[in-house]
N, CA, C and O atoms as CSV, one atom per row, in Angstrom:
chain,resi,resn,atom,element,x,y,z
A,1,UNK,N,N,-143.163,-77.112,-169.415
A,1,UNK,CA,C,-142.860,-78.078,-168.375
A,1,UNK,C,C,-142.608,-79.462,-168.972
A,1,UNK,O,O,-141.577,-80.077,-168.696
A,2,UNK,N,N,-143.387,-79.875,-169.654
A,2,UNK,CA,C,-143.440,-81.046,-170.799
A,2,UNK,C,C,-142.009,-80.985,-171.334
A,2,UNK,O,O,-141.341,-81.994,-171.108
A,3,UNK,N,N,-141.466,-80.080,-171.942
A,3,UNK,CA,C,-140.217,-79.922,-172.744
A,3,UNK,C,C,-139.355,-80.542,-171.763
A,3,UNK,O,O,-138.717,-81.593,-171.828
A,4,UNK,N,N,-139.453,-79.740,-170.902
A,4,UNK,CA,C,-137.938,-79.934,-169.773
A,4,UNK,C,C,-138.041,-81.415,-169.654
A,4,UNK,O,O,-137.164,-82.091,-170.191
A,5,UNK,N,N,-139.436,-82.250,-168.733
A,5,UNK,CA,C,-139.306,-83.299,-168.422
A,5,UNK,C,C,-138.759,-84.412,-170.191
A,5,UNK,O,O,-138.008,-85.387,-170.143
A,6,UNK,N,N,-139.113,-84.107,-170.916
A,6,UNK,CA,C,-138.560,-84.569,-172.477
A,6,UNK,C,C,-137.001,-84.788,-172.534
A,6,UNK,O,O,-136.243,-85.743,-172.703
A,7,UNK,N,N,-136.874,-83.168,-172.264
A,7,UNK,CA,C,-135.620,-83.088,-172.909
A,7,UNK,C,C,-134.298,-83.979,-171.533
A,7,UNK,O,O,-133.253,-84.581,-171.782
A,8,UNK,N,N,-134.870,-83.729,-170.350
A,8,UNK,CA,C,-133.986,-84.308,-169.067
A,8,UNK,C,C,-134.012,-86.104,-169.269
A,8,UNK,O,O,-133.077,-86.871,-169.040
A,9,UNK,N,N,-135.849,-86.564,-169.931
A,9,UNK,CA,C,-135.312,-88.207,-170.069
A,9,UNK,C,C,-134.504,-88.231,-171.314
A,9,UNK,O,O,-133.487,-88.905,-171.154
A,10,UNK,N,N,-134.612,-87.752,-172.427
A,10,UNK,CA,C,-133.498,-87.974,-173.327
A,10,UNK,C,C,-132.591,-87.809,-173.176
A,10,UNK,O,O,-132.035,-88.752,-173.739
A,11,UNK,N,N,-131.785,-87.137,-172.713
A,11,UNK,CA,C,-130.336,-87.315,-172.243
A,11,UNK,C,C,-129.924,-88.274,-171.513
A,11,UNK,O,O,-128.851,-88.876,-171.546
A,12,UNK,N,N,-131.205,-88.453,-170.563
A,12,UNK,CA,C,-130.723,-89.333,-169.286
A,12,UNK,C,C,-130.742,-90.841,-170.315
A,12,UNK,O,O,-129.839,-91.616,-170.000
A,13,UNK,N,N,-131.334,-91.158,-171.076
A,13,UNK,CA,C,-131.579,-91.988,-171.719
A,13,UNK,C,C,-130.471,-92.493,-173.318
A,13,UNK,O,O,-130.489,-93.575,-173.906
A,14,UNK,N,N,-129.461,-91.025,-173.690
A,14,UNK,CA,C,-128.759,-91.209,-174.241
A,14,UNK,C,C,-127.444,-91.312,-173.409
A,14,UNK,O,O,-126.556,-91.955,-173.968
A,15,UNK,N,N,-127.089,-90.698,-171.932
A,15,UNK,CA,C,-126.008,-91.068,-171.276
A,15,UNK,C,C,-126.411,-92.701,-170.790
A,15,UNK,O,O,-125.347,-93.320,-170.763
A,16,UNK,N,N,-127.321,-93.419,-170.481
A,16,UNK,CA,C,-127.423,-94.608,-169.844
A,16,UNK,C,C,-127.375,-95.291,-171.268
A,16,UNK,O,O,-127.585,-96.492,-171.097
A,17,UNK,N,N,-127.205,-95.039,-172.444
A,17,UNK,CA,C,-126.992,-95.365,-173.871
A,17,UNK,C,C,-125.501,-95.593,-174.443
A,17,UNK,O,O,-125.038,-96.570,-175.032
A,18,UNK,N,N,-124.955,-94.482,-174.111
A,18,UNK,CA,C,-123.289,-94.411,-174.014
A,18,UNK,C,C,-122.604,-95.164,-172.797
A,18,UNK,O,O,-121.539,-95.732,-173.040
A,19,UNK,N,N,-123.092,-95.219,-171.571
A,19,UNK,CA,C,-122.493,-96.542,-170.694
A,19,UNK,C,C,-122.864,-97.746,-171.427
A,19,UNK,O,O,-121.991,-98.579,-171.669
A,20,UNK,N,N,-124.215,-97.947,-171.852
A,20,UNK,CA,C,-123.637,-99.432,-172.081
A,20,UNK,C,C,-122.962,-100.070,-173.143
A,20,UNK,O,O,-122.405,-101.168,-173.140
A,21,UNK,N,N,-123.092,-99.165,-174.142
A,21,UNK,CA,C,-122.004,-99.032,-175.305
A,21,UNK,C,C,-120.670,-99.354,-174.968
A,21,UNK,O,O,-119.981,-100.243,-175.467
A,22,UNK,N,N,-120.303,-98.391,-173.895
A,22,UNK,CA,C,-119.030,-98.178,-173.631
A,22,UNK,C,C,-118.482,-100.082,-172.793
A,22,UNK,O,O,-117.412,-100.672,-172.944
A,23,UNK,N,N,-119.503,-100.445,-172.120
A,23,UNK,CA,C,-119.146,-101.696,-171.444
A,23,UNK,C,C,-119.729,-102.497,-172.169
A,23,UNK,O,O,-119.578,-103.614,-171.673
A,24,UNK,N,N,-120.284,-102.543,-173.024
A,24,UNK,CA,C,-120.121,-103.738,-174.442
A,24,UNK,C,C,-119.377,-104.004,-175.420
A,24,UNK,O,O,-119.381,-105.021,-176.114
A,25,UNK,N,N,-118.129,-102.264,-175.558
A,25,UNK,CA,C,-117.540,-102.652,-176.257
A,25,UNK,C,C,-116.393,-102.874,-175.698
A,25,UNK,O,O,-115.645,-103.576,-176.378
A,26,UNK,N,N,-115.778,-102.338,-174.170
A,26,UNK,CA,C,-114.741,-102.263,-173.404
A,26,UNK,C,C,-114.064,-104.120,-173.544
A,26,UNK,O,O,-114.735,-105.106,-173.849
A,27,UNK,N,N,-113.180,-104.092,-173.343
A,27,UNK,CA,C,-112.559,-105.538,-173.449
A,27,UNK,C,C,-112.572,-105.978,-171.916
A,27,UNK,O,O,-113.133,-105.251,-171.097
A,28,UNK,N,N,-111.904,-107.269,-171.492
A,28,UNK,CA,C,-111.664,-107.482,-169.913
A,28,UNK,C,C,-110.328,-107.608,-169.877
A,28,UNK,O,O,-109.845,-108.255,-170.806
A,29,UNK,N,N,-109.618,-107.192,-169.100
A,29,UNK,CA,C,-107.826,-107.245,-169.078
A,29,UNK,C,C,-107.875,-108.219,-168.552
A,29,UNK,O,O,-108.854,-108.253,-167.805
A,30,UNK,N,N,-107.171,-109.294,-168.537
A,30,UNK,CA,C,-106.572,-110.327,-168.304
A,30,UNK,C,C,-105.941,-110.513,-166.878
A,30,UNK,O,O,-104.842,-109.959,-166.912
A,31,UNK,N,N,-106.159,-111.031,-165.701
A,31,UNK,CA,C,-105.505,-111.322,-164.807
A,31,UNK,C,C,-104.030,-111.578,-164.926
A,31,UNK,O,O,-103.726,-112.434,-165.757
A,32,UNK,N,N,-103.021,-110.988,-164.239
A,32,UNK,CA,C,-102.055,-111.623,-164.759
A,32,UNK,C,C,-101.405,-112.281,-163.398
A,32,UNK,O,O,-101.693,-111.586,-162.424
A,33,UNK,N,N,-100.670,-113.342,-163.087
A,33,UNK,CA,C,-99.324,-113.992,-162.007
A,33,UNK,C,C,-99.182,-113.343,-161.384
A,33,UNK,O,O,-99.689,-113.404,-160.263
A,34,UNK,N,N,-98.164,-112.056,-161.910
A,34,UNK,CA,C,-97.429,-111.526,-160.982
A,34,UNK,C,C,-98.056,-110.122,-160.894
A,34,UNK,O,O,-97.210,-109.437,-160.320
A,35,UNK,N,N,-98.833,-109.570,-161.104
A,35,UNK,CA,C,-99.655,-108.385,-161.358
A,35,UNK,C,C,-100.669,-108.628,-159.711
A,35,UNK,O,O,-100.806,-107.780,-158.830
A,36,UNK,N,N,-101.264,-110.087,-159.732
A,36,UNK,CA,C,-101.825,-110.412,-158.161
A,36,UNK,C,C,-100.922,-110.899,-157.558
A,36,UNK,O,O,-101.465,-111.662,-156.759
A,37,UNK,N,N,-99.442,-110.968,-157.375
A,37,UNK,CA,C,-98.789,-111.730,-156.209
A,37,UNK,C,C,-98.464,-110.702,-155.480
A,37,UNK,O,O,-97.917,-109.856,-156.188
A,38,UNK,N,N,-98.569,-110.311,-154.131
A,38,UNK,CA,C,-97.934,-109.743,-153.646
A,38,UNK,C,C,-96.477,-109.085,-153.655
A,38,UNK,O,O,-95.529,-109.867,-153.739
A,39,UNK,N,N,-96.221,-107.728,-153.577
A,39,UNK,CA,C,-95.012,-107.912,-153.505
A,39,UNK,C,C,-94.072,-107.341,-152.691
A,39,UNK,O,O,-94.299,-106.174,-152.369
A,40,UNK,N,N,-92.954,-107.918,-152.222
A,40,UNK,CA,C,-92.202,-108.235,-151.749
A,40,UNK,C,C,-90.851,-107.519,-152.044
A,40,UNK,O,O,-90.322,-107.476,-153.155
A,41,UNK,N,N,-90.181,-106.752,-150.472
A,41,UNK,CA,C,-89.170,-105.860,-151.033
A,41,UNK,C,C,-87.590,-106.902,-150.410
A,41,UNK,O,O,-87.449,-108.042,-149.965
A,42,UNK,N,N,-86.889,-106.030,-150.630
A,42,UNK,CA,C,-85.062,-106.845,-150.838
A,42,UNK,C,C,-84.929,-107.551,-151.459
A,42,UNK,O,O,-84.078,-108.394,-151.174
A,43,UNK,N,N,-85.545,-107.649,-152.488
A,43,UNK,CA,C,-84.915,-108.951,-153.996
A,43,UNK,C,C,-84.218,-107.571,-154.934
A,43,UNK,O,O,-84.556,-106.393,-155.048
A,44,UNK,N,N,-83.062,-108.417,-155.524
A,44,UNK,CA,C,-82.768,-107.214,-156.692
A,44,UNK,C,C,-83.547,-107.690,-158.038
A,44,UNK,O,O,-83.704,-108.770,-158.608
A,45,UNK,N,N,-83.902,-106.525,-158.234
A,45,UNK,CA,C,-84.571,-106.305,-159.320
A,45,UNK,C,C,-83.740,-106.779,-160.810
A,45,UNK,O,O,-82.510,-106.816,-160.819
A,46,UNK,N,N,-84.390,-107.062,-161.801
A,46,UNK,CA,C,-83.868,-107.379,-163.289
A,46,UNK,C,C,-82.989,-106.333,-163.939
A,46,UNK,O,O,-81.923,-106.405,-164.550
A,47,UNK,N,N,-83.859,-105.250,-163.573
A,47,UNK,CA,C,-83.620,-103.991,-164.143
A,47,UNK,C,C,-83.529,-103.094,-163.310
A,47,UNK,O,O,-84.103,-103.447,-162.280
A,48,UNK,N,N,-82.998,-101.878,-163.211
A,48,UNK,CA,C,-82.984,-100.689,-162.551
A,48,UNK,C,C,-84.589,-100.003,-163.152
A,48,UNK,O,O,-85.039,-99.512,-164.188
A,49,UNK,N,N,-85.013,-100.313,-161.885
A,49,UNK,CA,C,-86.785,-99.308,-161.937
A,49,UNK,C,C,-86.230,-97.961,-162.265
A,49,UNK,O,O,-86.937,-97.440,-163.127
A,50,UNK,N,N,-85.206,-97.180,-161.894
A,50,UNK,CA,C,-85.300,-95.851,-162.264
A,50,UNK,C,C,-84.454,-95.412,-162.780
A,50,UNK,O,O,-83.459,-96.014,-162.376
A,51,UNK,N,N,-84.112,-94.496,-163.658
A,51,UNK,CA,C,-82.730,-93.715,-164.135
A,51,UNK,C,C,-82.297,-92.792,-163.129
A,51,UNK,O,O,-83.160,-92.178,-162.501
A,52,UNK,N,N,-80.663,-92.543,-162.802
A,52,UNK,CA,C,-80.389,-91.856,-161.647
A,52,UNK,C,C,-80.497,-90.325,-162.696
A,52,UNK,O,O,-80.117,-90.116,-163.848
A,53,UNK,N,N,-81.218,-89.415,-161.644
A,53,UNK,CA,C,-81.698,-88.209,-161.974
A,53,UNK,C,C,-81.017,-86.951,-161.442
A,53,UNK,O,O,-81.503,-86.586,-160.372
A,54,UNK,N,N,-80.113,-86.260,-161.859
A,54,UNK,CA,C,-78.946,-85.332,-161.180
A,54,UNK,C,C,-80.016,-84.390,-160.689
A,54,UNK,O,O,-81.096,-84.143,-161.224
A,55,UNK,N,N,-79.362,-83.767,-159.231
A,55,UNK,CA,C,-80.023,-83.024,-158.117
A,55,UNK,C,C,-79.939,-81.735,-158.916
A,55,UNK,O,O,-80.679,-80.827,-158.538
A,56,UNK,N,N,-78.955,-81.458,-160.223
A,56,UNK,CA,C,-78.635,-80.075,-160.619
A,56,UNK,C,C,-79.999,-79.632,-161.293
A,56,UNK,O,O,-80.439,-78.489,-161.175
A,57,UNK,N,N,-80.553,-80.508,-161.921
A,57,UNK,CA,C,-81.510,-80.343,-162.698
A,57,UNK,C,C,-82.688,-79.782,-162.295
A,57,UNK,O,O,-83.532,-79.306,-163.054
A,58,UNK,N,N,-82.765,-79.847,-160.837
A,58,UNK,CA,C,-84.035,-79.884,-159.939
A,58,UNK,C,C,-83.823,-78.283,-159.250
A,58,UNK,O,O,-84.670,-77.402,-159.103
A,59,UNK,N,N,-82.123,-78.282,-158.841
A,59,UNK,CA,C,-82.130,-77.218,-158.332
A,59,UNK,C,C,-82.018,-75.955,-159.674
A,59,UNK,O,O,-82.521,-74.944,-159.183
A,60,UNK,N,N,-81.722,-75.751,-160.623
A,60,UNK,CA,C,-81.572,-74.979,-161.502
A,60,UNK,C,C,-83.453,-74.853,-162.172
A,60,UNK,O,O,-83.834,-73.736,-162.520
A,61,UNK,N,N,-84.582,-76.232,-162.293
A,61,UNK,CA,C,-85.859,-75.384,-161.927
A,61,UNK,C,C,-86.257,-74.451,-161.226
A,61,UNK,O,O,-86.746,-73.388,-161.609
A,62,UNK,N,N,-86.013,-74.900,-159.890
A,62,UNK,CA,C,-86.130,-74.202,-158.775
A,62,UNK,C,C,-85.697,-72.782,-159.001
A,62,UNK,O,O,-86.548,-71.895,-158.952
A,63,UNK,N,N,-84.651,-72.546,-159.204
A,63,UNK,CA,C,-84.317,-71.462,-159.448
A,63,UNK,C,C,-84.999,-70.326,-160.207
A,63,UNK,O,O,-85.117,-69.136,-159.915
A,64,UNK,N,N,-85.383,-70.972,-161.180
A,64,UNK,CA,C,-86.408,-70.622,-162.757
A,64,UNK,C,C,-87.399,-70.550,-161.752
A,64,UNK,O,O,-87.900,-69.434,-161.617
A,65,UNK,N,N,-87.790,-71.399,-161.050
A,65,UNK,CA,C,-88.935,-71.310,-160.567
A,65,UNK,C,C,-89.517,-69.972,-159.644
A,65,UNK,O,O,-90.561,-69.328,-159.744
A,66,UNK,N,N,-88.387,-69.861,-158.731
A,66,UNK,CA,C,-88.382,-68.446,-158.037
A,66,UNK,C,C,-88.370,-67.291,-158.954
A,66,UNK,O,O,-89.371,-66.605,-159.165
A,67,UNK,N,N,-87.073,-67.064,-159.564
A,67,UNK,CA,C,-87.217,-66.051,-160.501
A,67,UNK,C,C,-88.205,-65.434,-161.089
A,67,UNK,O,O,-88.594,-64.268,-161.149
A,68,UNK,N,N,-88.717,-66.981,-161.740
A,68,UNK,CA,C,-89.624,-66.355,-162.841
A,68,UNK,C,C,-90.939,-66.006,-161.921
A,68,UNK,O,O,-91.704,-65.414,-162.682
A,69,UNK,N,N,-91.368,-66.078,-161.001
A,69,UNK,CA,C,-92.263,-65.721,-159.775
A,69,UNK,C,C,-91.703,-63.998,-159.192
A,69,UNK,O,O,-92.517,-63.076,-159.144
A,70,UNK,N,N,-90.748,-63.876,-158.933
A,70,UNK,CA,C,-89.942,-62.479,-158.992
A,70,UNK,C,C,-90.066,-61.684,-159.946
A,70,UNK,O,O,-90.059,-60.465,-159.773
A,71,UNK,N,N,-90.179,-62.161,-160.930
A,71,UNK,CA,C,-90.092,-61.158,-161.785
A,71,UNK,C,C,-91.997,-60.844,-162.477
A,71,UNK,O,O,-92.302,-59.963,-163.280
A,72,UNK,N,N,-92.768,-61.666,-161.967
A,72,UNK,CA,C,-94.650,-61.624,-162.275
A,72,UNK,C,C,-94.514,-60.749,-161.182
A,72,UNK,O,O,-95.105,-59.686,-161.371
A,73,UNK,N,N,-93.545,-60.900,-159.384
A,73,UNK,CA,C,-94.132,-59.821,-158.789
A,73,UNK,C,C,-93.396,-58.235,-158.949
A,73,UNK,O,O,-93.672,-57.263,-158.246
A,74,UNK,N,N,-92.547,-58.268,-159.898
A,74,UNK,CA,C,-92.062,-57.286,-160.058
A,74,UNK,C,C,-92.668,-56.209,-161.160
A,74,UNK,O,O,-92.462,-55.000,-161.051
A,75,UNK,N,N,-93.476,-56.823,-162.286
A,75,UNK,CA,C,-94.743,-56.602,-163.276
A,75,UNK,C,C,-95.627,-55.328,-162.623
A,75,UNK,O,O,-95.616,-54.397,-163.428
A,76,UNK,N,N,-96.297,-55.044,-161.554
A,76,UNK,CA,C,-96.941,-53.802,-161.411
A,76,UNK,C,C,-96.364,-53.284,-161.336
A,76,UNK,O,O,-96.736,-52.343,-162.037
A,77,UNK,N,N,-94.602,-52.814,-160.538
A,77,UNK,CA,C,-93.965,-51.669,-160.091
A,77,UNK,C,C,-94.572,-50.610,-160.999
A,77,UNK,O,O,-95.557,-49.983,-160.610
A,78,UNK,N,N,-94.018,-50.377,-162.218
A,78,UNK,CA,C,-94.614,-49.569,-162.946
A,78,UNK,C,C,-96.402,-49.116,-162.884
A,78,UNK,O,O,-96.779,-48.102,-163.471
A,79,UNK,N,N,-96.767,-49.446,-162.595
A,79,UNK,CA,C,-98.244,-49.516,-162.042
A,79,UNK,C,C,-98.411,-48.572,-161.041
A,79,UNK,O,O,-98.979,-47.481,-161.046
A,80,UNK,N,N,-97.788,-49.212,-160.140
A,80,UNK,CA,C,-97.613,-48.350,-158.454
A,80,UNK,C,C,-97.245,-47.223,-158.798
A,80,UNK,O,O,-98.036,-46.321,-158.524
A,81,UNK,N,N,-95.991,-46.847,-159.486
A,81,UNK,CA,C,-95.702,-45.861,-159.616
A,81,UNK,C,C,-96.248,-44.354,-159.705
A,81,UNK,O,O,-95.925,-43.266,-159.228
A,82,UNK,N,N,-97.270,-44.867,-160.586
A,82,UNK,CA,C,-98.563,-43.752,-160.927
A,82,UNK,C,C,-99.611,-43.351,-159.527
A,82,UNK,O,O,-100.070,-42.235,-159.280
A,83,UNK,N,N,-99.808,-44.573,-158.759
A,83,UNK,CA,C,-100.649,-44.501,-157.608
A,83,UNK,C,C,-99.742,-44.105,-156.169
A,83,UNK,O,O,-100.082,-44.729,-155.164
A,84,UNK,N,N,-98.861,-43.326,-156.053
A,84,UNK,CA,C,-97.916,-43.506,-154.978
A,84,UNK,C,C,-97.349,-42.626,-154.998
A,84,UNK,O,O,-97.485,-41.946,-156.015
A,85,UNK,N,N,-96.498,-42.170,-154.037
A,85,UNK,CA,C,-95.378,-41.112,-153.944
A,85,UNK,C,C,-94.565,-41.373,-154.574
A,85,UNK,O,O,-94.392,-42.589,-154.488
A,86,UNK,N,N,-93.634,-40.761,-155.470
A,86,UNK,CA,C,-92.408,-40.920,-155.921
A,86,UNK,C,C,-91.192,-41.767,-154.750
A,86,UNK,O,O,-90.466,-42.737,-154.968
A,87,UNK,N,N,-91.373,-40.876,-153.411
A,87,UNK,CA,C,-90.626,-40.898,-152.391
A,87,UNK,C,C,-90.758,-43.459,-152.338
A,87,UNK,O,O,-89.976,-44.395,-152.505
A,88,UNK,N,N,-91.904,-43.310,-152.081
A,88,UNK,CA,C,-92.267,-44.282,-151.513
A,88,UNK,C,C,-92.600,-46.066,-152.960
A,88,UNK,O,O,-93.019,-47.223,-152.937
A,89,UNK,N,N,-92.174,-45.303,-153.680
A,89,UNK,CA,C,-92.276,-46.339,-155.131
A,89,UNK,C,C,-90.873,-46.720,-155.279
A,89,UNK,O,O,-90.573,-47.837,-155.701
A,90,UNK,N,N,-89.648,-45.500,-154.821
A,90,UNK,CA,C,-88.506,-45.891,-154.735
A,90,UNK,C,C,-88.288,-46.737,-153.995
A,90,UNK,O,O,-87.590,-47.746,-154.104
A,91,UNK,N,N,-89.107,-46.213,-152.900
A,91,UNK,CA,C,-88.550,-47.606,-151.438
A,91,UNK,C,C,-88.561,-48.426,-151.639
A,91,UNK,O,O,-87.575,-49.152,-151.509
A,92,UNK,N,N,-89.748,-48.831,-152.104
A,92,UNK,CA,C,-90.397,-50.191,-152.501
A,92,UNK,C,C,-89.684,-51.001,-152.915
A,92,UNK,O,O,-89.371,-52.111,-152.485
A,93,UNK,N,N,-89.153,-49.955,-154.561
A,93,UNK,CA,C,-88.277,-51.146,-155.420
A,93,UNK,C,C,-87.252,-51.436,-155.223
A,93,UNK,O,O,-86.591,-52.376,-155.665
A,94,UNK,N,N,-86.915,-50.335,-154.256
A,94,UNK,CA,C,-85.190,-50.739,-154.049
A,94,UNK,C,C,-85.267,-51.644,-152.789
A,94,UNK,O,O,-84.160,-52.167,-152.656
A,95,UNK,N,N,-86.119,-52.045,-151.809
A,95,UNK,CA,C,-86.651,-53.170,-150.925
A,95,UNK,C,C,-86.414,-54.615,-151.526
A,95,UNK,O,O,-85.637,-55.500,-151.168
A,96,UNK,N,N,-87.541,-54.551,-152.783
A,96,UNK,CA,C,-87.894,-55.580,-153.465
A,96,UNK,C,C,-86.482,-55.823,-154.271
A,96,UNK,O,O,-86.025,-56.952,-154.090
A,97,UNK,N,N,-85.672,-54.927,-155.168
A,97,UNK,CA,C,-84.363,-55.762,-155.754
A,97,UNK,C,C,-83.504,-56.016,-154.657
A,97,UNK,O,O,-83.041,-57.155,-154.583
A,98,UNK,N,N,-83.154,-55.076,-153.672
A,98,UNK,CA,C,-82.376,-55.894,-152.607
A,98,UNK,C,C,-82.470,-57.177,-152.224
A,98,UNK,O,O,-81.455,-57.828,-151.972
A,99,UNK,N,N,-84.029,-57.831,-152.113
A,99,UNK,CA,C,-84.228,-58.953,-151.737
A,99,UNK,C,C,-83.881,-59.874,-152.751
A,99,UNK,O,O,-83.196,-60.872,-152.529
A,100,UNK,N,N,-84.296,-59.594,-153.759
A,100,UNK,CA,C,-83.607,-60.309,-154.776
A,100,UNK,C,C,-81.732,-60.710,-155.433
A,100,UNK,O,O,-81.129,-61.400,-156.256
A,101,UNK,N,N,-81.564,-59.912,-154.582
A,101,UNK,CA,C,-79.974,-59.512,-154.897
A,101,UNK,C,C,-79.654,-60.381,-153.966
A,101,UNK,O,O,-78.953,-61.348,-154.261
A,102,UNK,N,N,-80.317,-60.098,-152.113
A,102,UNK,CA,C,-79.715,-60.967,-151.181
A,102,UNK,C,C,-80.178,-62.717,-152.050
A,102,UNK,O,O,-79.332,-63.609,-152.120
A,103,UNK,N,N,-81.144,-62.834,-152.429
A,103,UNK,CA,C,-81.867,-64.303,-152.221
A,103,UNK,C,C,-80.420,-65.138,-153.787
A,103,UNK,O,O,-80.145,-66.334,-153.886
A,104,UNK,N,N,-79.790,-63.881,-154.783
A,104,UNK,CA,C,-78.945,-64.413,-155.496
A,104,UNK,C,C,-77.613,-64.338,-154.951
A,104,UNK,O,O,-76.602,-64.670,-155.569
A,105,UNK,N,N,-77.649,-63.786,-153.498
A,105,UNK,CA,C,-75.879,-63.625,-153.366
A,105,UNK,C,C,-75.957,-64.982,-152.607
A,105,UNK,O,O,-75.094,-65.750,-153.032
A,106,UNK,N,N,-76.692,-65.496,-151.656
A,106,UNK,CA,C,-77.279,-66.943,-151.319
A,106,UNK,C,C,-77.086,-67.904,-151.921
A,106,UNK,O,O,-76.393,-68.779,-151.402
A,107,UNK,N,N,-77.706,-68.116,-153.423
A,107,UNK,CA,C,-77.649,-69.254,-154.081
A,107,UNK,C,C,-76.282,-69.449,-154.492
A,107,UNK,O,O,-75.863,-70.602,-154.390
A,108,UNK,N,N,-75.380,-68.440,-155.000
A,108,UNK,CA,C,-74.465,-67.972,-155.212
A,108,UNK,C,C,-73.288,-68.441,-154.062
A,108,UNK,O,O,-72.284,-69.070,-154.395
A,109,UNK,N,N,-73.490,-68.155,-153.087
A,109,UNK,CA,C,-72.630,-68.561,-151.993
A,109,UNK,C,C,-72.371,-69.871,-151.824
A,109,UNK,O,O,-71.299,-70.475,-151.832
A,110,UNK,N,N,-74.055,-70.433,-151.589
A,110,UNK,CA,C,-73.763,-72.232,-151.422
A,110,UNK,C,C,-73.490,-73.033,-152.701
A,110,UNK,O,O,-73.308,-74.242,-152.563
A,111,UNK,N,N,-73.443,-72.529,-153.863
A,111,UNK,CA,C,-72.514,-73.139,-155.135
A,111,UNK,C,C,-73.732,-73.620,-155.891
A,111,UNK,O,O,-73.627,-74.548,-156.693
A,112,UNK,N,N,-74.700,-73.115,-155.695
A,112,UNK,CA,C,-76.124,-73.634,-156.321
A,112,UNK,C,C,-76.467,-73.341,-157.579
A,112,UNK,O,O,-77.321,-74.012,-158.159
A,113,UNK,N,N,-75.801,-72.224,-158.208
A,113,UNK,CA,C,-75.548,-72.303,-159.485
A,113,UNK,C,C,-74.029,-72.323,-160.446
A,113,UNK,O,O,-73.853,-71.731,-161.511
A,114,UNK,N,N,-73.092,-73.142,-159.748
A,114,UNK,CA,C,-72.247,-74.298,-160.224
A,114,UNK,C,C,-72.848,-75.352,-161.542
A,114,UNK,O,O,-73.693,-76.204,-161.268
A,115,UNK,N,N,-72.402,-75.220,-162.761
A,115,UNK,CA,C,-73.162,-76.003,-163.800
A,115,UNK,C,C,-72.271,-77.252,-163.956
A,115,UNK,O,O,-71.626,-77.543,-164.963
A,116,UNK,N,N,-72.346,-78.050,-162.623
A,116,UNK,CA,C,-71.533,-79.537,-162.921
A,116,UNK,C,C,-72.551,-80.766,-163.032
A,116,UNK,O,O,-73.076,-81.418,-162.129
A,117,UNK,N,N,-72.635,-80.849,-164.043
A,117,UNK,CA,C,-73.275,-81.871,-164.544
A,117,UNK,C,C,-72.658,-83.307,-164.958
A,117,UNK,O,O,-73.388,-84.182,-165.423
């Protein structure tokens, strides 16, 4: 019982050791002007805050993104196979690539994988 209560103030006593370390040696950042002024929108800016970022880039993740999700749920088929009817493992997969076939004749249609960059 002794141990525990030991061993729980020493720690407690080396973490309240490492805070104040840490805020004795931490620096103070500096207030700055314009860091506290409020701010204020419709002025143009110096600089462009952002780089313009093409929509292709986002939709061609996306894409990766589905896929590669299609194809983790496509990973047991072989699995099933063993646990299932022959009859009914076919269904399945030929269910599951159809959907996949429709979800690429889709992207396909609305020009979504068009590589104009």
């Amino acid at each position: 019982m002794t141990l525990n209560v030991t061993l729980i103030a020493t720690f407690s006593l080396l973490a309240l050791l490492l805070i104040l370390i840490a805020k004795t040696t931490s620096f103070k950042i500096l207030n700055n002007r314009h860091k506290n002024s409020p701010f204020e929108c419709g002025f143009d800016p110096k600089t462009q805050a952002r780089y313009p970022f093409s929509i292709q880039f986002f939709l061609i993740a996306l894409i990766f993104l589905i896929f590669d999700i299609e194809i983790t749920l496509m990973l047991p088929i072989p699995i099933m196979s063993s646990h299932s009817n022959l009859m009914v493992f076919i269904t399945m997969s030929s269910i599951f690539i159809l959907i996949l076939l429709l979800g690429l004749y889709y992207e396909w249609s609305k020009n979504a994988l068009n590589w104009i960059l």
